[in-house]
N, C-alpha and C positions, 0 to 999 in steps of 0.2 A: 074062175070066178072073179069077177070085177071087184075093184075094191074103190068107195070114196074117200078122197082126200080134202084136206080142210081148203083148202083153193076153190074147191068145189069140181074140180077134175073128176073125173071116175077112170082108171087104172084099171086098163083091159091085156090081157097076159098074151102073149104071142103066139100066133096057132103053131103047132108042131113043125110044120117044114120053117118056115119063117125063123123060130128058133134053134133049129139046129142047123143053121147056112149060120146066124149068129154065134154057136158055139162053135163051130168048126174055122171058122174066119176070127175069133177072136179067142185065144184056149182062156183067157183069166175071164169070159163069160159063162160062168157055171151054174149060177145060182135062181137064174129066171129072167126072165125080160119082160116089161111092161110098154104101151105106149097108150099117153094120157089123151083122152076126149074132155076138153074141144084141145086143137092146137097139133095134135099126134106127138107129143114130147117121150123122148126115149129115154127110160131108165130101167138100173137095176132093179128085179122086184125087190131084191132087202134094203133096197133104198128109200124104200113109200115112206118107212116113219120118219127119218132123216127128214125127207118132203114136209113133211106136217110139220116139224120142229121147228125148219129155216122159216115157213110160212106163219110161222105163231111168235116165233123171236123178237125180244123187245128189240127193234131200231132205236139206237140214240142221235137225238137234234145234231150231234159231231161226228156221228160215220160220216165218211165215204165209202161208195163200192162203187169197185171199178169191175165192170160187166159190160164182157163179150163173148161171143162165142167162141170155143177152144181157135187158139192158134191166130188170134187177131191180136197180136200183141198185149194179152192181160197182164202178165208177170213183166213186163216193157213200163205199161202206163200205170201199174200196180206199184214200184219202184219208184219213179218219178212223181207221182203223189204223196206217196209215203215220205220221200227226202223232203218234197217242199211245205209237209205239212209237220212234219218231227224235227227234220235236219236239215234245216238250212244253210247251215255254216258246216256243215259234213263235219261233225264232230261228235256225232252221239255215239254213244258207245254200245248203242241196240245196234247200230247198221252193221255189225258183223257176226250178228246174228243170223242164222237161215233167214230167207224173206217170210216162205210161207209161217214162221213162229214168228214172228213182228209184225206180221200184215195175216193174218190168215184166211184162207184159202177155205171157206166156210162149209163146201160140200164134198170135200174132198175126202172123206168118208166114203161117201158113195160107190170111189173108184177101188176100190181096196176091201174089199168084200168077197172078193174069191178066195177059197179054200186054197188057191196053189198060188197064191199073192205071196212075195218073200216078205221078210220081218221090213219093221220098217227101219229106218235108219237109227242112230242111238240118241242123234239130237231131237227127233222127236219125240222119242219116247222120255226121255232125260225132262225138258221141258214141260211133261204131261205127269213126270212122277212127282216134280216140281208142285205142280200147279194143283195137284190133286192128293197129297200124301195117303191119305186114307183110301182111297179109293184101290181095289184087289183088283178089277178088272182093266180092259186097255179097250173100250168103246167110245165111241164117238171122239174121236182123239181133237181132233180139227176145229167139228163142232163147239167142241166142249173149253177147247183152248179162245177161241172165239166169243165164247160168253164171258168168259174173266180177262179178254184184252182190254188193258186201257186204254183211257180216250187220250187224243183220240185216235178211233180205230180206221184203218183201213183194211176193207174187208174185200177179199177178191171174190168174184163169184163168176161161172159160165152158165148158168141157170138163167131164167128168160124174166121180164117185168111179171108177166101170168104166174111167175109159180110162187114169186113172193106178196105181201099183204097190200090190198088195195091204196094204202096211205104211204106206201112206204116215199112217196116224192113230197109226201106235206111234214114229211119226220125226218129226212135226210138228204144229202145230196150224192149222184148216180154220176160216176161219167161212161160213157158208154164209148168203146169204142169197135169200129166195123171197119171193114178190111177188104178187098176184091176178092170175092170170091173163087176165080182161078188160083191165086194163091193160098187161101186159105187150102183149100182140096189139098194142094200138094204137101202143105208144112204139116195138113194133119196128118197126113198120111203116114209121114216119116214119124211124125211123136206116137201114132199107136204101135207101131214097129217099133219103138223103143223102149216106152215105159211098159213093164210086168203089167202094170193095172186095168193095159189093154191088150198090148201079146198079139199086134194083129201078125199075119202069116200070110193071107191074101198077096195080089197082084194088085197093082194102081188102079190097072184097068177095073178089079173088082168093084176097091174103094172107089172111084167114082161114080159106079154106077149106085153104090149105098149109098153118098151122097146126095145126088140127086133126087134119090127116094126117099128122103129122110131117115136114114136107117143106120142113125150112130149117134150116140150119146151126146148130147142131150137132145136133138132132135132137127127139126126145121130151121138151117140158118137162116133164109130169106123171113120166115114167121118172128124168126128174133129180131131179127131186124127191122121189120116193121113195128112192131111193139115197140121198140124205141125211138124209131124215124118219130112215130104218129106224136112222139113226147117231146119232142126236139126244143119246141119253143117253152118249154115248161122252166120254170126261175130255175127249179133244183137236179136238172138233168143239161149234159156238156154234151152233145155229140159231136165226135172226132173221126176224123179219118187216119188210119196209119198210115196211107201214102203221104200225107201233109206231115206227119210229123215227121216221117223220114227226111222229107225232102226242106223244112223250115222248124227243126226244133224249138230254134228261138219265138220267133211267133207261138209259135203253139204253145209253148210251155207261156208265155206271156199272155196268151187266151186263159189257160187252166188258172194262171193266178189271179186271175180278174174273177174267174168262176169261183175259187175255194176262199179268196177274201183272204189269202195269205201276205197280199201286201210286200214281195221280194223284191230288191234295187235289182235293176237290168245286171250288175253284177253279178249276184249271186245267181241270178238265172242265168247265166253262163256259163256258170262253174258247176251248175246242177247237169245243163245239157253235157256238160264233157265227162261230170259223174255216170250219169244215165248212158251214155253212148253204147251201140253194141259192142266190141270192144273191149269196155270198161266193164262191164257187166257181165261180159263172157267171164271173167275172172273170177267173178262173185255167183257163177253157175249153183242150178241148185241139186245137180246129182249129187248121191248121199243122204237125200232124204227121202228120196221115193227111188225103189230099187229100179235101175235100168237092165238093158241088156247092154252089155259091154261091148257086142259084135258089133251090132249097130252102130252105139254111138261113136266108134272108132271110124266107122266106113262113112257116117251123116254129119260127125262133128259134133253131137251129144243133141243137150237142148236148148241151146243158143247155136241153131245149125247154120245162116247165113242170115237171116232179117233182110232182107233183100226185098223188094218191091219187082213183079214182072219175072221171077224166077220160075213161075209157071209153063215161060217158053219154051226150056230147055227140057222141061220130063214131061209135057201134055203131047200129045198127038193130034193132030187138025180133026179128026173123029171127037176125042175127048172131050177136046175142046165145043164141036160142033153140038155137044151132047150138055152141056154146064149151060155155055150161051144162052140155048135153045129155054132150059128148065129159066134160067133167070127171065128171060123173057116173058115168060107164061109166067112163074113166081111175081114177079114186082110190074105187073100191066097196071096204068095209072099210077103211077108211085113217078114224083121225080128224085129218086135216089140213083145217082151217079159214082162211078167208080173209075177211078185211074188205071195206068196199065191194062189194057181191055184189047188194046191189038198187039201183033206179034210185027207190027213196024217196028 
């Protein structure tokens, strides 16, 4: 049975075979699958009300939300906002706190909804006993921490412009960043093989073909990405490329402060890029708050696995590849959204 959402989606449950290729390729998918008309966006069903809450939630005039799709560097450019908009002079005494409790991670709820999901880490729950004394139960953790962040807030999100409120670009400002799509595939691939909240077990090969079909949380990258391209020149939206910043932090980070009106001397934006650096940031990892699998991240190098730009050469297959291209091609016809790293020159 369908269900309407306040976006005004309608939430169609997944036929039988379709859902059990999902439970079987993903074991922390237990509880239902939905994919939303218009757009085909893919979520948990005990996600919908989460959906309605993030889509009705007051935005304030001082958010930020940095929104991409999983694995385009969110928790990268999540980091780097956050320092240039709290910590400039790297001396607050928030930044050694987990990110996602300082910056939170607004739908992160959604991931963590399986019955065989392990507890979560102690800094989260610690934070939320904090923030909630009264409260007997442990729901919407994320969420919840999210409405009582101060401003200002930077709010991570991998949820698409569609699923939050029509005004949210007259109420805040977005930076969005997007990523080459052969790399993306690959880096997600490795983070659902590692974090419990997806458990994947499949083959690459699988994942890419889900990929392609839209048929992984949260749903259509190329559809996200349009949604944002079409906003590009909008005052309150930044789109970014993660090969650019790999490859001229300083620039970019010098674009982002002309965008947030932070006003930082080229110094200190220098000392932010070497803060931010992968690297530097590997140190300030955020396993321990979302349960991993250990095997993994021993054999991938956790969740800061490489940041690399074009590492898609080394694990794609000239089929795979043949097979991504192909769907981008047909996905972004008439669009001039370009990407780097795009040949195996």
């Amino acid at each position: 049975m369908s269900v309407k959402l306040k976006s005004g989606h309608e939430a169609v449950p997944l036929e039988e075979e379709e859902l059990a290729q999902q439970e079987v390729l993903f074991r922390s998918y237990s509880e239902g699958m939905v994919r939303l008309d218009p757009g085909g966006w893919f979520l948990h069903t005990p996600s919908l009300k989460l959906a309605d809450n993030i889509y009705e939630h007051k935005y304030r005039p001082s958010d930020v939300i940095i929104m991409t799709y999983p694995k385009c560097g969110t928790t990268w450019t999540q980091e780097i906002v956050w320092t240039m908009w709290n910590n400039p002079d790297l001396d607050h005494p928030g930044a050694k706190e987990q990110i996602f409790l300082r910056s939170p991670f607004i739908e992160a709820d959604s991931y963590l909804l399986s019955r065989h999901h392990p507890p979560l880490g102690d800094a989260a729950i610690q934070a939320y006993r904090k923030a909630f004394p009264h409260r007997e139960d442990m729901k919407d953790i994320f969420f919840s921490l999210t409405e009582v962040a101060p401003d200002p807030r930077v709010i991570k999100t991998h949820l698409p412009l569609s699923l939050f409120p029509e005004n949210l670009l007259e109420t805040c400002k977005v930076v969005y960043m997007a990523r080459n799509p052969l790399d993306v595939c690959v880096s997600f691939f490795h983070h659902c093989r590692l974090f419990f909240c997806q458990d994947y077990t499949g083959t690459f090969d699988q994942f890419v073909d889900l990929f392609v079909k839209d048929n992984l949380i949260p749903g259509p990258y190329l559809l996200h990405l349009k949604e944002a391209w079409a906003k590009k020149d909008h005052k309150n939206l930044h789109f970014m490329f993660y090969e650019d910043l790999k490859e001229d932090p300083l620039t970019e980070l010098k674009n982002l402060d002309a965008f947030l009106g932070t006003e930082l001397s080229e110094d200190k934006i220098r000392k932010i890029v070497d803060y931010t650096s992968f690297s530097a940031m590997k140190t300030r990892a955020i396993e321990g708050l979302l349960p991993v699998r250990e095997e993994v991240a021993k054999e991938t190098g956790g969740f800061f696995r490489k940041g690399e730009s074009g590492d898609w050469k080394v694990v794609t297959t000239p089929e795979q590849e043949r097979k991504i291209l192909a769907w981008m091609e047909s996905g972004l016809k008439g669009e001039d959204l370009k990407f780097k790293y795009m040949s195996r020159k």
